[in-house]
C-alpha positions in Angstrom: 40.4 -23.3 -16.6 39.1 -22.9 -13.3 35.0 -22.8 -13.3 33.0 -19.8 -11.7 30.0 -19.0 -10.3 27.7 -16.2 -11.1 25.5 -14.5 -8.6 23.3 -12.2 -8.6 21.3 -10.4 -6.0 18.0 -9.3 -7.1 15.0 -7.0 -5.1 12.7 -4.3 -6.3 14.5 -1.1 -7.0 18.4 -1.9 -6.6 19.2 1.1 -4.6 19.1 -0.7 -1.1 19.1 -4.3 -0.5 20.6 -5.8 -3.7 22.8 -3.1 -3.8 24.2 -3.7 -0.1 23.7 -7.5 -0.8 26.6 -7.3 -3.8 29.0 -5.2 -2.0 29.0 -6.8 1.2 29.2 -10.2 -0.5 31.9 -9.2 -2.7 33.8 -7.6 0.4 33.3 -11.1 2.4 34.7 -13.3 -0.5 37.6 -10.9 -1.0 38.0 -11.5 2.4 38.3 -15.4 2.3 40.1 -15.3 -1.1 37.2 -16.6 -3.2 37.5 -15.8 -6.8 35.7 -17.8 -8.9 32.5 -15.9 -7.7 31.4 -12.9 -9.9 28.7 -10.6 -7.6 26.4 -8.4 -9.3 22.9 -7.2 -8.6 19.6 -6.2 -10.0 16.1 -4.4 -9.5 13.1 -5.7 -11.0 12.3 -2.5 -11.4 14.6 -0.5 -11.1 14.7 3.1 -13.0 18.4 4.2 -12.8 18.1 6.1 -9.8 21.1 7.0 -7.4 22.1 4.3 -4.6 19.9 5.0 -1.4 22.2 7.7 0.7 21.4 5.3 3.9 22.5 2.5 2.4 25.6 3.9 1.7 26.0 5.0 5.2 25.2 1.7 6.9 27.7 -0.1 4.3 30.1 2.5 5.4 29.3 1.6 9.0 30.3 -1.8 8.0 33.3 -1.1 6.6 32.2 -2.0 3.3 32.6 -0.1 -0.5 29.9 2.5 0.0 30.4 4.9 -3.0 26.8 5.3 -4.6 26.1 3.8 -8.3 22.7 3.9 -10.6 20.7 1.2 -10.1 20.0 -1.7 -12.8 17.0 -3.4 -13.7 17.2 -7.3 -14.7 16.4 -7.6 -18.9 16.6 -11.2 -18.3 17.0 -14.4 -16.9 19.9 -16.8 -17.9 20.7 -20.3 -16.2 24.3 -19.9 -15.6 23.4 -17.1 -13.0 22.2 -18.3 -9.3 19.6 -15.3 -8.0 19.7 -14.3 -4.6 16.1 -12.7 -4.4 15.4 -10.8 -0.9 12.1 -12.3 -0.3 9.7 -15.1 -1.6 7.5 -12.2 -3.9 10.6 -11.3 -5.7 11.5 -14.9 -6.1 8.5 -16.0 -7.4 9.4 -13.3 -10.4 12.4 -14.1 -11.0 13.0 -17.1 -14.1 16.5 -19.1 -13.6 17.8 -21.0 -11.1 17.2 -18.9 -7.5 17.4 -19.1 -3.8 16.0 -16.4 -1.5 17.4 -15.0 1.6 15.1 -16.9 3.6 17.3 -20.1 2.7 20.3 -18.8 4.5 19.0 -17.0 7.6 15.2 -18.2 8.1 13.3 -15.0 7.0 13.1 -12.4 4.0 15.1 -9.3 4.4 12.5 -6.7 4.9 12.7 -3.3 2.6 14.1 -0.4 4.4 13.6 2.2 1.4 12.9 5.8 2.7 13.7 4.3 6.7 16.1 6.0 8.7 19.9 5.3 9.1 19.3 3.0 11.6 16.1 0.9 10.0 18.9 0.5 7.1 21.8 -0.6 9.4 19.7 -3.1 10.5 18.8 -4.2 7.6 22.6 -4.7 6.5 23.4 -6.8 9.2 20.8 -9.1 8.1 22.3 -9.4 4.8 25.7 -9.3 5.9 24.9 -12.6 8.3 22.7 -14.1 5.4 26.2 -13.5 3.0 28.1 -15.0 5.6 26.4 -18.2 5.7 26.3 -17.8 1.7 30.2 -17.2 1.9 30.6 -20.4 3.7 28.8 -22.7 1.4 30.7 -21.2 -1.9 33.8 -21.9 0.7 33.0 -25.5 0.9 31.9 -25.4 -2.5 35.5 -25.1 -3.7 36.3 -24.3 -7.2 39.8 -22.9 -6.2 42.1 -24.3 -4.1 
């Protein structure tokens, strides 16, 4: 039995960055052929509100899964998941094993929420660069050949 990772993004509301996070890392490892990585996200507190309509327009910019979904707020904490949290604040909430965004591209990724289309294209590039470096250590990582 092959062994797999769980990740999961985590920011304040899950309708922007952890949202964009998940489906642009999931698109990236489809893209390599990495499957022993299950993506997911979560809001710390998040209400169940719709995904933010610019983020699904910069993730459509980028070619990525952009149909909206409710956004989910994190119950609890388990150590078989590794958190992705977009900035040292929400790390420091977050109970597990975690990393933060800073680790993979030198800086938090700032919060676009109620920015324009292009403050929130921006903002998916930088998590689209930071999931690339991610996507590169979970290649080297292995787990499949």
């Amino acid at each position: 039995m092959k062994s797999s990772i769980n990740l999961c993004f985590v920011c304040t509301g899950n309708t922007c960055r952890s949202f964009m996070a998940e489906r642009i890392m999931k698109a990236l490892l489809k893209k390599e052929g990495i499957t022993f990585v299950k993506v997911s996200s979560r809001g710390l507190n998040a209400t169940g509100e719709y995904s933010a309509p610019n983020a699904c327009k910069a993730l459509k910019e980028l070619g990525v899964n952009s149909s909206k979904r409710k956004s989910v707020k994190i119950k609890k904490f388990d150590q078989k998941t590794l958190y992705v949290a977009m900035t040292s604040a929400h790390k420091a909430k977050v109970g597990g094993r975690v990393i933060e965004m800073k680790d993979l591209v030198g800086h938090d990724i700032f919060d676009p929420y109620g920015q324009d289309e292009q403050t929130y294209l921006s903002c998916a590039k930088q998590i689209y660069q930071a999931c690339q470096v991610l996507t590169k250590k979970l290649k080297t990582i292995g787990g499949e050949q």
